[in-house]
Structure formats: C-alpha cells, structure tokens
Backbone of each chain as ProteinMPNN parsed JSONL, in Angstrom:
{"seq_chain_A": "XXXXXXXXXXXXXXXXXXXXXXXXXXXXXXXXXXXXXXXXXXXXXXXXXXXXXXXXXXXXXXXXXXXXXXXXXXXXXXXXXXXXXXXXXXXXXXXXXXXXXXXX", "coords_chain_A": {"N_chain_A": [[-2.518, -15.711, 1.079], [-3.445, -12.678, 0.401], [-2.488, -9.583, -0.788], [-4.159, -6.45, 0.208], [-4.423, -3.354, -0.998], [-6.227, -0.46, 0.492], [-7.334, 2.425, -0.762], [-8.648, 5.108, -0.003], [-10.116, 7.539, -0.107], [-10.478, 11.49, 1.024], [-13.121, 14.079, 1.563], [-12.11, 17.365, 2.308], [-11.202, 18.141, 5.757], [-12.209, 16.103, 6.983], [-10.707, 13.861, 6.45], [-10.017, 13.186, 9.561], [-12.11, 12.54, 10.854], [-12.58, 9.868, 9.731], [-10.22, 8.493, 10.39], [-11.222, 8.077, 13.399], [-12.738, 6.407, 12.795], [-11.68, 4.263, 11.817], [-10.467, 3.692, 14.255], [-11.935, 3.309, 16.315], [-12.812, 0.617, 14.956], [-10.441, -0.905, 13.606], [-10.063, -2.772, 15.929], [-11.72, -4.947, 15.515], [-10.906, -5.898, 13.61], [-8.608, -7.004, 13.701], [-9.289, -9.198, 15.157], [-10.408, -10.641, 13.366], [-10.94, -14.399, 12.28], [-7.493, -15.063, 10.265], [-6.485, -12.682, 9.741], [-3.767, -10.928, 9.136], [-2.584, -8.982, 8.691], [-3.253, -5.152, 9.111], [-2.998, -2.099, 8.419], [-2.913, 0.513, 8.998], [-2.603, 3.767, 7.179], [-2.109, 7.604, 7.212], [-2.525, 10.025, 5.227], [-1.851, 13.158, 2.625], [-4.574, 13.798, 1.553], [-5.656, 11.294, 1.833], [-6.382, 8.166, 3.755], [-4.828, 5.272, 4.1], [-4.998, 2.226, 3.913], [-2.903, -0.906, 4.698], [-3.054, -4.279, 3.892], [-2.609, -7.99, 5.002], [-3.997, -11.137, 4.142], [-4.159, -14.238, 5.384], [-5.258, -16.218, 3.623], [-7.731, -16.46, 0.769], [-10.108, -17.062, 1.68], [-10.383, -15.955, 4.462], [-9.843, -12.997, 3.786], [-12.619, -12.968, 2.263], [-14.463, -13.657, 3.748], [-13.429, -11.231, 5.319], [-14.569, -9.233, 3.783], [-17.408, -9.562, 3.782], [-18.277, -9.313, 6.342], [-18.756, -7.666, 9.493], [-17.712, -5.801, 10.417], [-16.875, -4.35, 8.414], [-18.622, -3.741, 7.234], [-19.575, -1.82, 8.947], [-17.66, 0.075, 9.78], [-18.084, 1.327, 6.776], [-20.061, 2.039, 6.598], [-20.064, 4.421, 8.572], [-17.495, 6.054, 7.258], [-18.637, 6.433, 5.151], [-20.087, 9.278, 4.16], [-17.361, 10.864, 3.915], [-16.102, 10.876, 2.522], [-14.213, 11.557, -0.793], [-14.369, 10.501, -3.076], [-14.486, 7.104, -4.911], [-14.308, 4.173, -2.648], [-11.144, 3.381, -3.488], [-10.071, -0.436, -3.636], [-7.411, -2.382, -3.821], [-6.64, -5.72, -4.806], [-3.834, -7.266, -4.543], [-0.612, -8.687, -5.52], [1.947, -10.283, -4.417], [5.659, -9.424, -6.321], [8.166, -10.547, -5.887], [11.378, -9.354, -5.954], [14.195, -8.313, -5.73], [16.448, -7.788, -2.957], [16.139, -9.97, -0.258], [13.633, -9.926, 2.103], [13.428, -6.718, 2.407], [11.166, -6.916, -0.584], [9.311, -7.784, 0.198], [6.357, -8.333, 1.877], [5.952, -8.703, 5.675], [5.299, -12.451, 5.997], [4.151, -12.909, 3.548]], "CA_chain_A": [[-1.947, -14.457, 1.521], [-3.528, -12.161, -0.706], [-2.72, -8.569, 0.064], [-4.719, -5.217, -0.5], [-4.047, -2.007, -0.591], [-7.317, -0.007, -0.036], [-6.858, 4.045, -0.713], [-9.687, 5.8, 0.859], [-9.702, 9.524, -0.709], [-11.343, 12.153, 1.974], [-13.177, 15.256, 1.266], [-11.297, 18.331, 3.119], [-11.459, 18.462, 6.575], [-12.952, 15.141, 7.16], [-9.711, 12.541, 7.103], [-10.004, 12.932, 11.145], [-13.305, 11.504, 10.948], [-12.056, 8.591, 8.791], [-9.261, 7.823, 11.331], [-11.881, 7.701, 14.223], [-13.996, 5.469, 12.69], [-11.174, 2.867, 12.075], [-9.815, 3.652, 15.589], [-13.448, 2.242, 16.667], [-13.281, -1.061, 13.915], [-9.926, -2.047, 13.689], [-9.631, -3.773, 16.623], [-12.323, -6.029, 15.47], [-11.158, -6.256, 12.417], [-7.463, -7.802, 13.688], [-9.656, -10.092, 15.227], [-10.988, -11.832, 12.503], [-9.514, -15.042, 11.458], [-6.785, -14.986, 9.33], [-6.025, -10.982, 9.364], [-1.976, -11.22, 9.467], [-2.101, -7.077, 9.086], [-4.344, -4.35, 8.655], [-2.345, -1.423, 9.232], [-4.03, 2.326, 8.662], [-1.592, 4.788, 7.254], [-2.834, 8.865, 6.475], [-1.805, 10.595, 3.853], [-2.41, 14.269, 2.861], [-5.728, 13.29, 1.497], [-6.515, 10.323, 2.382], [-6.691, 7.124, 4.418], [-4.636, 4.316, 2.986], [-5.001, 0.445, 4.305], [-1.987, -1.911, 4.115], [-3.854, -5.743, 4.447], [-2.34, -9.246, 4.116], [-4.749, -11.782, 5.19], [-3.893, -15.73, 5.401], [-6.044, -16.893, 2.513], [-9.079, -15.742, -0.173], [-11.399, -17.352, 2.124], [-10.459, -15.049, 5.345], [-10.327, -12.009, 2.865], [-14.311, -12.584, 1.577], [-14.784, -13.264, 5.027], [-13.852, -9.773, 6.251], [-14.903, -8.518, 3.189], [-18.408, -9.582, 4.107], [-18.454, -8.924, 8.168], [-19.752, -7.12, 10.008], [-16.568, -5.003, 11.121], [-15.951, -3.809, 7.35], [-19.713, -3.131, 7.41], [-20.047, -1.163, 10.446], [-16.802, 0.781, 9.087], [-17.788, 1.364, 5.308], [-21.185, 3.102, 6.643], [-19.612, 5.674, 9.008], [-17.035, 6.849, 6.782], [-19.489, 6.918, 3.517], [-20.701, 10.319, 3.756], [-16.628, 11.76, 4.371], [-15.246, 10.445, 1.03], [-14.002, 12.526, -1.532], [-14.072, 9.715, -4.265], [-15.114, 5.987, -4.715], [-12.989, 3.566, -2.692], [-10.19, 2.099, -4.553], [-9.381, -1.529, -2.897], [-7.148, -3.583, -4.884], [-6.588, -7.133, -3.984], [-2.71, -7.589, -5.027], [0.351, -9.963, -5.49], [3.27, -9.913, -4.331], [6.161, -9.968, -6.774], [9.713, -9.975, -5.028], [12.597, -8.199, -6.773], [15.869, -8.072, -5.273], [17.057, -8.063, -1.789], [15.075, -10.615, 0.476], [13.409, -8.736, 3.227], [13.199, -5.465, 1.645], [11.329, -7.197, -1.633], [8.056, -8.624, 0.494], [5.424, -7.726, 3.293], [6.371, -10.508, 6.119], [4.182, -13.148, 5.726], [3.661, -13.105, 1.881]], "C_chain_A": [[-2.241, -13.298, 0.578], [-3.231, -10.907, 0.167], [-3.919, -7.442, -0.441], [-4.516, -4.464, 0.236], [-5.454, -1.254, -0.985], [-6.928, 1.827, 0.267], [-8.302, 4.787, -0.311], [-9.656, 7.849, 0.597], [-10.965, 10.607, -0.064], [-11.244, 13.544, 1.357], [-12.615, 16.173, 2.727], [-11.599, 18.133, 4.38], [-12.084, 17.103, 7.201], [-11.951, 13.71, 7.777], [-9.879, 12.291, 8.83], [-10.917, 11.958, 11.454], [-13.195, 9.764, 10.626], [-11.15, 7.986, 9.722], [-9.614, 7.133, 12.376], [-12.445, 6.352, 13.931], [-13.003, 4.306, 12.772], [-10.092, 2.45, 13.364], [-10.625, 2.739, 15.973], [-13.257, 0.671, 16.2], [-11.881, -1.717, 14.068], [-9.448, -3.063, 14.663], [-10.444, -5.085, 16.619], [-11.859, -6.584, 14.279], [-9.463, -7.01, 12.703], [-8.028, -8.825, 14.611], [-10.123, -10.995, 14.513], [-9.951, -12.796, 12.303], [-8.193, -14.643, 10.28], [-6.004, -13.362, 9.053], [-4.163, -11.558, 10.255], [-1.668, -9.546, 9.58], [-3.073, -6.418, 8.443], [-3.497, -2.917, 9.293], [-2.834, 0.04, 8.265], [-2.782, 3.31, 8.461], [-2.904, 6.198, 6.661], [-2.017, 9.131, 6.031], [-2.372, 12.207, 3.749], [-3.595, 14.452, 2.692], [-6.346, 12.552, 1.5], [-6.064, 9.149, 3.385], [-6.411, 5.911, 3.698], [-4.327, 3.109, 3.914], [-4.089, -0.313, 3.855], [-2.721, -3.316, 4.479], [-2.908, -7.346, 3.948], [-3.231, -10.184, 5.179], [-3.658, -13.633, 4.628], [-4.562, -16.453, 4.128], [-6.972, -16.095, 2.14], [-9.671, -15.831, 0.81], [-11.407, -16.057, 3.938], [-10.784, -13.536, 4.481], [-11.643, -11.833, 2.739], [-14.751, -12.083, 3.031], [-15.265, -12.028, 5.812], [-14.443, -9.0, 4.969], [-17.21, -8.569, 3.231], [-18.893, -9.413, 5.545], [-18.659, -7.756, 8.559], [-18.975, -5.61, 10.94], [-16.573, -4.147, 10.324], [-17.723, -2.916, 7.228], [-20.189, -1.79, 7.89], [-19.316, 0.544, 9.781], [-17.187, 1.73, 7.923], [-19.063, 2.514, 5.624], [-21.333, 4.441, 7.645], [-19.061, 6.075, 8.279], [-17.915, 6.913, 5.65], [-19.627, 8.185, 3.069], [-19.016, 11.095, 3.54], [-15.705, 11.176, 3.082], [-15.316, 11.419, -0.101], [-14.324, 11.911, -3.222], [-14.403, 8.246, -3.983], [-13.89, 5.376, -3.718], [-12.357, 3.025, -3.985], [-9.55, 1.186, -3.56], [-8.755, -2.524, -3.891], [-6.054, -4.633, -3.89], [-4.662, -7.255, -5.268], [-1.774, -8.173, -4.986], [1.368, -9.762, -5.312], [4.384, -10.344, -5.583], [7.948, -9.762, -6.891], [10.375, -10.287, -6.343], [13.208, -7.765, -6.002], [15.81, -8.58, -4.137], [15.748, -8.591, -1.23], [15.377, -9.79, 1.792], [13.021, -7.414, 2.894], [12.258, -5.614, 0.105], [10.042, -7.942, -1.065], [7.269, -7.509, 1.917], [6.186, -9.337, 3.993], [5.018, -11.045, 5.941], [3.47, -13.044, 4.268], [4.814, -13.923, 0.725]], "O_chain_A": [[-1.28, -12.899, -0.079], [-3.485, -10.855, 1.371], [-4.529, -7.673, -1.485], [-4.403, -4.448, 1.462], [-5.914, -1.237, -2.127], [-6.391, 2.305, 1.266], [-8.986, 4.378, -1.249], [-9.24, 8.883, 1.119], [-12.118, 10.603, -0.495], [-10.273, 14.132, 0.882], [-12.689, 15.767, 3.887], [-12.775, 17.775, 4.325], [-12.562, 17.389, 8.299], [-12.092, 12.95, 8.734], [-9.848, 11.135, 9.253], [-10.753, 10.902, 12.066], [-13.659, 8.792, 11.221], [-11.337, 6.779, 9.869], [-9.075, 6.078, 12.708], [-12.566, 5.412, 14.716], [-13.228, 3.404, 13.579], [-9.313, 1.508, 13.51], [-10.322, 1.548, 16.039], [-13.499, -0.295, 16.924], [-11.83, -2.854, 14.537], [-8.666, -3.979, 14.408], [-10.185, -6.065, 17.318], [-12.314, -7.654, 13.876], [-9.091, -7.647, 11.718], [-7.113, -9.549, 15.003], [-10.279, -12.14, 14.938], [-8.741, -12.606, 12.18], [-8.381, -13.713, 9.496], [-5.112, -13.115, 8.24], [-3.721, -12.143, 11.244], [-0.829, -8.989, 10.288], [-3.687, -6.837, 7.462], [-3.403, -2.736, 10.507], [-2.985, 0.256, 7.062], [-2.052, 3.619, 9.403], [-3.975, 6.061, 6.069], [-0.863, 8.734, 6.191], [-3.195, 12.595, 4.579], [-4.106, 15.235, 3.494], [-7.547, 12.669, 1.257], [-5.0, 9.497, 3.896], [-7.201, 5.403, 2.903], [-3.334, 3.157, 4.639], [-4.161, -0.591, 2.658], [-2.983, -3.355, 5.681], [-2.649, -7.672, 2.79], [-3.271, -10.138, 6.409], [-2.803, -13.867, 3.773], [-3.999, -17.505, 3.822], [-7.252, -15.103, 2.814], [-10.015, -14.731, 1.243], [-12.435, -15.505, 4.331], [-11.902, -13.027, 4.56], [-12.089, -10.719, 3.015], [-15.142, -10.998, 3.462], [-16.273, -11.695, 6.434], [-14.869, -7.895, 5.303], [-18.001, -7.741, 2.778], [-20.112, -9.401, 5.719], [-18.726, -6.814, 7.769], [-19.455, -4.785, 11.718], [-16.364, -3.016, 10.764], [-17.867, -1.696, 7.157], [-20.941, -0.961, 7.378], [-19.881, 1.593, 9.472], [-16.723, 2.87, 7.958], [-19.103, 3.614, 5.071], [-22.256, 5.256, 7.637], [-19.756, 7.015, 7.894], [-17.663, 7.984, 5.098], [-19.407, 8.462, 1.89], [-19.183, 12.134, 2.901], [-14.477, 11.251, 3.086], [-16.352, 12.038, -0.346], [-14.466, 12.587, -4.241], [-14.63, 8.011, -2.796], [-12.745, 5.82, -3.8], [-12.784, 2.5, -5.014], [-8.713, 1.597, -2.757], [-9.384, -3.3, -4.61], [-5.257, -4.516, -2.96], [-4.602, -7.297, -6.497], [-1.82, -8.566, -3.821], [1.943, -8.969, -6.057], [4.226, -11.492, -5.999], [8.669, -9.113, -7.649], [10.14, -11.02, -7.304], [12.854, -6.726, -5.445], [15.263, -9.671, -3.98], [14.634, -8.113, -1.442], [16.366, -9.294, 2.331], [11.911, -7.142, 3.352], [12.398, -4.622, -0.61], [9.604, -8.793, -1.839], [7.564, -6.485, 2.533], [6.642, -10.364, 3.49], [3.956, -10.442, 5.789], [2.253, -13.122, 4.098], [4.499, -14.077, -0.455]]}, "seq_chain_B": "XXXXXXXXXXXXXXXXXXXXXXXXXXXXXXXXXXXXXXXXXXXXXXXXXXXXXXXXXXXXXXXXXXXXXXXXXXXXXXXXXXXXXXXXXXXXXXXXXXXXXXXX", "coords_chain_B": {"N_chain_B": [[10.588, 7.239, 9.16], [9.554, 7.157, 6.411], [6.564, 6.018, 4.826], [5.885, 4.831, 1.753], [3.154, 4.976, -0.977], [2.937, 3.366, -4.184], [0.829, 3.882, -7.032], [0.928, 2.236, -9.802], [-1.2, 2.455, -12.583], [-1.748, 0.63, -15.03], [-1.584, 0.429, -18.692], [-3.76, -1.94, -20.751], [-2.814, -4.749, -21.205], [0.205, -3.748, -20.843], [0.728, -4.069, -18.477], [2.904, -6.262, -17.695], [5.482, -5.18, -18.854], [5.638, -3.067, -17.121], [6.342, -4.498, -15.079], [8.791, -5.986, -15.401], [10.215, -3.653, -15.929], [10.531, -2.723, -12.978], [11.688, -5.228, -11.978], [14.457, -5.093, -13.298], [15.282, -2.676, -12.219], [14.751, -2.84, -9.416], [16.853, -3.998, -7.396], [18.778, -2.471, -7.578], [17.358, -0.312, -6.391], [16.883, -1.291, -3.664], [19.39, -1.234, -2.73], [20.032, 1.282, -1.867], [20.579, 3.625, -0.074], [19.383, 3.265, 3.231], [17.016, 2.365, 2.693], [14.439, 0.561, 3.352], [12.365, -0.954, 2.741], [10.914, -2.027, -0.324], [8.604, -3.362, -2.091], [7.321, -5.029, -4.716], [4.149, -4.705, -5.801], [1.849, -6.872, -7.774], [-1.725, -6.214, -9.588], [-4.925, -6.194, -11.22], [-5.286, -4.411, -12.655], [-2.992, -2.997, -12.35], [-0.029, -1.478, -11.261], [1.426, -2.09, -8.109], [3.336, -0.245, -5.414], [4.816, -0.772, -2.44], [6.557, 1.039, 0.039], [9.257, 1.521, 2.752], [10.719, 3.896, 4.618], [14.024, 5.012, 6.051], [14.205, 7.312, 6.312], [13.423, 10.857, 6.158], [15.322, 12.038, 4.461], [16.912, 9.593, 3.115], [14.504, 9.01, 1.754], [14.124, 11.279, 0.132], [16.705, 11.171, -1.378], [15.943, 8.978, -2.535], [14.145, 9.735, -4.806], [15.054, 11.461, -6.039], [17.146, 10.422, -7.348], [19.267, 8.023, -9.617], [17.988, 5.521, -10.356], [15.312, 5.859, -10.166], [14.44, 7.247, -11.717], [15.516, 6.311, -14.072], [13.918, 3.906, -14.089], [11.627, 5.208, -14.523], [11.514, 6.099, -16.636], [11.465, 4.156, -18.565], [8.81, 3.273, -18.176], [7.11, 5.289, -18.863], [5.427, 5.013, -20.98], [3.68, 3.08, -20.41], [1.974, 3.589, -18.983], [-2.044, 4.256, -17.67], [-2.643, 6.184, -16.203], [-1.812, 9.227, -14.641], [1.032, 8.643, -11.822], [0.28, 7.429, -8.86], [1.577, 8.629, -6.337], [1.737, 8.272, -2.73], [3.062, 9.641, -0.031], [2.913, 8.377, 3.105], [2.011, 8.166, 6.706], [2.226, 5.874, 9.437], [-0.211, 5.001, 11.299], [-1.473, 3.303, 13.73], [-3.476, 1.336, 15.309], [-5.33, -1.238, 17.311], [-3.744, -4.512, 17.481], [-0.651, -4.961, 18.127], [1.817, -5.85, 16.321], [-0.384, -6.409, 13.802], [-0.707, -3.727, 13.165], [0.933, -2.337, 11.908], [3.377, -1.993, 10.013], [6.606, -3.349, 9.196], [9.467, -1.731, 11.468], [8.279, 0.431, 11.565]], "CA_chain_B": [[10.626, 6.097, 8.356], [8.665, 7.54, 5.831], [6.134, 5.032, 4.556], [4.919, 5.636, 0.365], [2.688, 3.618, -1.794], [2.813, 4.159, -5.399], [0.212, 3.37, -7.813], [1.034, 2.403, -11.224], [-2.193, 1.953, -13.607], [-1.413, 0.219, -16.618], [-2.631, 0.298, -20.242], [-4.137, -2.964, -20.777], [-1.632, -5.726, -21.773], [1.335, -3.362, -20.838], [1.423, -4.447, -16.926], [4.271, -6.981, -17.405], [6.331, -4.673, -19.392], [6.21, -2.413, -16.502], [6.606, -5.265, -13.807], [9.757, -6.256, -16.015], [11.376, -2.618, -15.567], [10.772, -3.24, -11.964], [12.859, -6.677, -12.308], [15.859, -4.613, -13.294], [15.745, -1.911, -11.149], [14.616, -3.216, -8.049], [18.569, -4.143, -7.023], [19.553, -0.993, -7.405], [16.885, 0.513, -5.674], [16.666, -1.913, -2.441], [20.793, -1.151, -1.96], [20.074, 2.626, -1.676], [20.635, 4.196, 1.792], [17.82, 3.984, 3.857], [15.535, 1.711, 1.976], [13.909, -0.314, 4.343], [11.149, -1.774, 2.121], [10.391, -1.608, -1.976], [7.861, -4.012, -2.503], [6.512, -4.565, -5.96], [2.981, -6.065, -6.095], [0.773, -6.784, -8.987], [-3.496, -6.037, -9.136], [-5.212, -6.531, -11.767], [-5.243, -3.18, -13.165], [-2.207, -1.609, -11.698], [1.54, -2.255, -10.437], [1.834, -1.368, -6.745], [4.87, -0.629, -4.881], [4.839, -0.622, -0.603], [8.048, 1.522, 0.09], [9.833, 2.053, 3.817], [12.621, 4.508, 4.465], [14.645, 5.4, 7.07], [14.054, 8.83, 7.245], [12.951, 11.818, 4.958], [16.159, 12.157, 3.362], [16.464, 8.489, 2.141], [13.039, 8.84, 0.09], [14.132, 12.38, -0.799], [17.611, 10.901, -2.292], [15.468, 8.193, -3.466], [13.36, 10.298, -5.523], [16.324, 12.179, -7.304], [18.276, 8.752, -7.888], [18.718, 7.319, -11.109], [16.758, 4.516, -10.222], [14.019, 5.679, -10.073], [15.022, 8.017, -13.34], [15.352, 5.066, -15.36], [12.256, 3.009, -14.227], [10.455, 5.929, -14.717], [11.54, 6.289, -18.277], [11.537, 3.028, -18.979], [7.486, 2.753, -17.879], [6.507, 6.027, -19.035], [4.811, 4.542, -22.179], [2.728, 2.04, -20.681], [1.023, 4.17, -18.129], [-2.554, 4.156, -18.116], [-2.928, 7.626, -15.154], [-0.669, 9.494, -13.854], [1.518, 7.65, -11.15], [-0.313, 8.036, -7.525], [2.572, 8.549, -5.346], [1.32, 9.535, -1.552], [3.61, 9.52, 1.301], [1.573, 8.287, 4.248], [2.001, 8.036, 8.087], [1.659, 5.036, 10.408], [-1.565, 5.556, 12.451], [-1.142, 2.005, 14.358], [-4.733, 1.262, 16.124], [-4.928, -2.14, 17.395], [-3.264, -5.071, 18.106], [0.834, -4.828, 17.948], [2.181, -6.854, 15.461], [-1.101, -6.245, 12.899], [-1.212, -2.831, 13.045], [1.963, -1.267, 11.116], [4.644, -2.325, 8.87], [7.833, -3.706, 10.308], [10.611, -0.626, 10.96], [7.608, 1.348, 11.268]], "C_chain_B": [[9.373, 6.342, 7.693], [7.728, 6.102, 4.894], [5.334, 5.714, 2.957], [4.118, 4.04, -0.098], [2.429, 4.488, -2.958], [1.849, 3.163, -6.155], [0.364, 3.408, -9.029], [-0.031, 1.989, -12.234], [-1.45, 1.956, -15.034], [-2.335, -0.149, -17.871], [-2.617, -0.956, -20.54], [-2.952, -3.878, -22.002], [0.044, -5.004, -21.708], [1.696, -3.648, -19.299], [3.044, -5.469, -17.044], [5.395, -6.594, -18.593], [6.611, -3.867, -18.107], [6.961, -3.434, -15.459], [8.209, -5.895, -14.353], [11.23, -5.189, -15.792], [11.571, -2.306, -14.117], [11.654, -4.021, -11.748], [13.824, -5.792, -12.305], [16.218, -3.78, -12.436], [15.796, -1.529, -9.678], [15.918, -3.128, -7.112], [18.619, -3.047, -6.84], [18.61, 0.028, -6.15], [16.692, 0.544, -3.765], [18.595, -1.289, -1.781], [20.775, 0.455, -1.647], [20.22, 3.195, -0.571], [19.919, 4.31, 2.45], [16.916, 3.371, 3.427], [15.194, 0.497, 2.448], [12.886, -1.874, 3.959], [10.831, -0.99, 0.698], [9.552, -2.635, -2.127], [6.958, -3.784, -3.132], [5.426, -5.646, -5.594], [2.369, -6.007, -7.418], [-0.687, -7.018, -9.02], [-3.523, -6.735, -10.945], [-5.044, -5.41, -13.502], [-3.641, -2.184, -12.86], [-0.623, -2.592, -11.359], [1.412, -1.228, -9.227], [2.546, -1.357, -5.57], [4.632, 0.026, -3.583], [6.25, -0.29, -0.318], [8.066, 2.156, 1.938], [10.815, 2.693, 3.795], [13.031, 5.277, 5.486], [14.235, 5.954, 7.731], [13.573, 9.305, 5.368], [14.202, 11.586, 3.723], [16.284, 11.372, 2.699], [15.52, 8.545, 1.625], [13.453, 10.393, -0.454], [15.646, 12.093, -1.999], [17.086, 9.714, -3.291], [14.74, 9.008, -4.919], [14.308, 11.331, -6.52], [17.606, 11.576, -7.762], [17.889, 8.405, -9.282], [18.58, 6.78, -11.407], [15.826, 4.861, -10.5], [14.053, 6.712, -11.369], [14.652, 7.268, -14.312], [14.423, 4.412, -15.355], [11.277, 4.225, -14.591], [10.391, 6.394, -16.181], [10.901, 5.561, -18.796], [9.516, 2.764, -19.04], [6.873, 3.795, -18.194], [4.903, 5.573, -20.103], [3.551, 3.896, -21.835], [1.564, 2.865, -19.073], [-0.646, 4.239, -18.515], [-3.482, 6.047, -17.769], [-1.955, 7.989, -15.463], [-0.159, 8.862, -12.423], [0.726, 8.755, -10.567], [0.711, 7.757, -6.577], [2.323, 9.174, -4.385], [2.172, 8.849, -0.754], [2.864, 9.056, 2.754], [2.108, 7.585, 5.681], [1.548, 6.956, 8.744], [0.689, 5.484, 11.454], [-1.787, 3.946, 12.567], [-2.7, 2.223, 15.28], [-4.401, -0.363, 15.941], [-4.393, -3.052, 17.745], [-1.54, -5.271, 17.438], [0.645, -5.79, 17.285], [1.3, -6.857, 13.794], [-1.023, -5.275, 12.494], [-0.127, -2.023, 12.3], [2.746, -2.208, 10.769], [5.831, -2.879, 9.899], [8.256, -2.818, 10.454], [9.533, 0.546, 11.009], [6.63, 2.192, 12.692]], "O_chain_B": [[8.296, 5.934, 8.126], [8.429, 5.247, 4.353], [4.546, 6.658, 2.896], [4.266, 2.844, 0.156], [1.992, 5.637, -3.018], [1.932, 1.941, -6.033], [0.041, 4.441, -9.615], [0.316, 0.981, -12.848], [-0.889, 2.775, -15.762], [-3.392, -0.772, -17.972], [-1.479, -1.407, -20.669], [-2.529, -3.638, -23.133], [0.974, -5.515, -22.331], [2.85, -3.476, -18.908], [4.077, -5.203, -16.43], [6.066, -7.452, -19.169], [7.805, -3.853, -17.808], [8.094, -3.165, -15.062], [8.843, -6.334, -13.394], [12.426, -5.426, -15.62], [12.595, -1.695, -13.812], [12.649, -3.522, -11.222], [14.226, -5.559, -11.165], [17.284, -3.901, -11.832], [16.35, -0.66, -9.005], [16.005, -2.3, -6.206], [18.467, -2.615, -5.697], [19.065, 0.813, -5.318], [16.512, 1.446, -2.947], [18.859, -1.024, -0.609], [21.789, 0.812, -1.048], [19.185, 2.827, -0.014], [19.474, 5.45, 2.584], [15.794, 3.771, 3.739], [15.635, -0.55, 1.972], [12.721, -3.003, 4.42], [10.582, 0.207, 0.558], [10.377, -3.285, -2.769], [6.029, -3.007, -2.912], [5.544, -6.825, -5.261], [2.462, -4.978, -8.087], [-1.033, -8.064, -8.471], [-2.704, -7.373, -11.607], [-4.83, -5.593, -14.701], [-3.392, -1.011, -13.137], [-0.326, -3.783, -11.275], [1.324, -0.001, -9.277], [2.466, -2.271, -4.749], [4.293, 1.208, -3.528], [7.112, -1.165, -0.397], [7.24, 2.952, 2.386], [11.806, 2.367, 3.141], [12.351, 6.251, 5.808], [13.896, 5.848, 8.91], [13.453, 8.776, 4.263], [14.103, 11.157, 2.573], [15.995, 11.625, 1.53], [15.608, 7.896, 0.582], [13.027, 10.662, -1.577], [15.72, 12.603, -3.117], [17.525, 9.471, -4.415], [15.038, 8.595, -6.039], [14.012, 11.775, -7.629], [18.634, 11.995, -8.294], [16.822, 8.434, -9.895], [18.725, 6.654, -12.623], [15.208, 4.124, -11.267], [13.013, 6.483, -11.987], [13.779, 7.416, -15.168], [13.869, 4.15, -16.423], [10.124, 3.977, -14.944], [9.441, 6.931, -16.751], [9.9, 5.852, -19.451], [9.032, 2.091, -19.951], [5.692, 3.624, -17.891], [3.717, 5.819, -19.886], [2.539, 3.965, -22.532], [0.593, 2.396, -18.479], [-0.801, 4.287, -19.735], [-4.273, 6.742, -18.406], [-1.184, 7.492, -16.284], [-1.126, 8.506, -11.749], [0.449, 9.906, -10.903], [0.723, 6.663, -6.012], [2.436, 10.399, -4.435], [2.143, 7.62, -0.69], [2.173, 9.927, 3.283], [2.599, 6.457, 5.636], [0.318, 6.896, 8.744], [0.944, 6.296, 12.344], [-2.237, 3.335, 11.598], [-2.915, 3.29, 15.855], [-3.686, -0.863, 15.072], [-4.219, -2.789, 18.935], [-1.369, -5.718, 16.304], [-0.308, -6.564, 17.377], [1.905, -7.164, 12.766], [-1.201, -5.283, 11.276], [-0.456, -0.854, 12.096], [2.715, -3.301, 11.335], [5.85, -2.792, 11.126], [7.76, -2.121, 9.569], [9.87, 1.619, 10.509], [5.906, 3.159, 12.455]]}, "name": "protein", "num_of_chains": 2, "seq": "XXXXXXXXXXXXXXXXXXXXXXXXXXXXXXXXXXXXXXXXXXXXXXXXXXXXXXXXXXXXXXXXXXXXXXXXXXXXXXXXXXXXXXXXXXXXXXXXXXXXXXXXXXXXXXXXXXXXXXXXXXXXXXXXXXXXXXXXXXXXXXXXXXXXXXXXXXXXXXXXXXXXXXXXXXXXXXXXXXXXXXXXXXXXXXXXXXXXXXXXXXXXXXXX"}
C-alpha cells in the first residue's frame, strides 16, 4: 500500500491544460491493477495527486505504463518546475479514521 | 471540505524528531471541529500531512489553534524549506470510489 503524493507545479495559465490531460488518462489509470486511489486535486498553482496503490509491484507497474506515459508527455511542456512525486508511509497518530487514507 | 497537503522537508537525520512532534499533537489536532482527516505520512526526504475539513472555517480555526502553534514551534528547527502548505480542490475524474478522498 504504498502511497504518493505527486505535486505537479504549473506555469501561469496552463493548470487547465494539466487537468485536461488527466481528465483524458485517469480513467486508465484507475484501471490498472492494484490502483486503490488516484484522486487529482488543484491547487492555486498546481496539480496535486493523492495515490495509494495495493503493493510496490502495482506502483512500478503504473509507474512504467503506458497511461503515466501518455500523461507525463502532454503535460511536459505546461510545468512550472520539476515534478515532485514522493512515494510515502503512512504513520497514524491519534484518532482511527481521521489518522489514515482507507486502505493503508 | 477543504482538502490541504502540507509538505514538511527535513534536515537530514531530523525527520523523526519532527514525526515525534506530530505523535503529540496529532490528538489534539484530530478532536478539533471539523477535522475530517490529519494524516501524517513519512517520504524519504520529507514529513507529509493529507488534511480534510469540514468547511473553510474548520481549517481557518485550525490554522490559528494552538496545535498547530506548538507543532510548529516545536519543528521549526529541523526544517530543511519552508513548509509547502497548498489548499487544493477535489477535481474527481474517473471511477467513484478511486477518484477523491472520503468526505470529499
């Protein structure tokens, strides 16, 4: 269940573009095995990815397919900054429920 | 149900000092009015916290609570940035259930 949070930082005027593109992908991309969530939030400048997949091996998976692919080379040119994707752990603190993603 | 993610980069070998002042103030912060979701994770580089809330005002009383006062004292030191705190919007594409946060 690893999760990641990938932040996606858009030059001005562009986030729209960025939204399209994963309007287009993610429905392939909650097809892959193992995707438990992939959920697209915006922000004022950018495009931020909540992910928990089922295991490493679904993770490489989409991290090598053909969805993340497709994705990574439309938005390229509309980035303001490198991605930042970090692969992270959950580590609950306090109230259960409020203290996890489900499924982690 | 405002949705944040905060990024905490940490100065190398100070992550589980911050993930520690997390530990304590988590409690306090999950019983707050409105706080749907605090979830602390840990990267490699970073502490990063997946926050739900009600409404505006719960993250705006969150943010002038002295929870988040004290963790923010408490972790000033071991910073490695400045915290990346963006507020960010459910944009749900997809298949229900993958595509957004619970409450969201």
């Amino acid at each position: 269940m690893p999760v990641v949070v990938a932040t996606i930082r858009t030059k001005p005027g562009r986030r729209e573009d960025v939204l399209a593109a994963f309007r287009r992908h993610t429905p392939a991309v909650h097809a892959e095995p193992g995707c438990l969530l992939y959920a697209v939030h915006a922000g004022e400048d950018r495009v931020t990815v909540i992910e928990n997949w089922a295991d490493q091996a679904s993770l490489d998976a989409h991290s090598a397919g053909p969805a993340l692919a497709a994705l990574g080379a439309e938005i390229a040119e509309a980035l303001a900054a490198p991605l930042d994707v970090a692969v992270v752990e959950p580590v609950p603190y306090g109230e259960p429920g409020k203290d996890r993603l489900p499924n982690t």
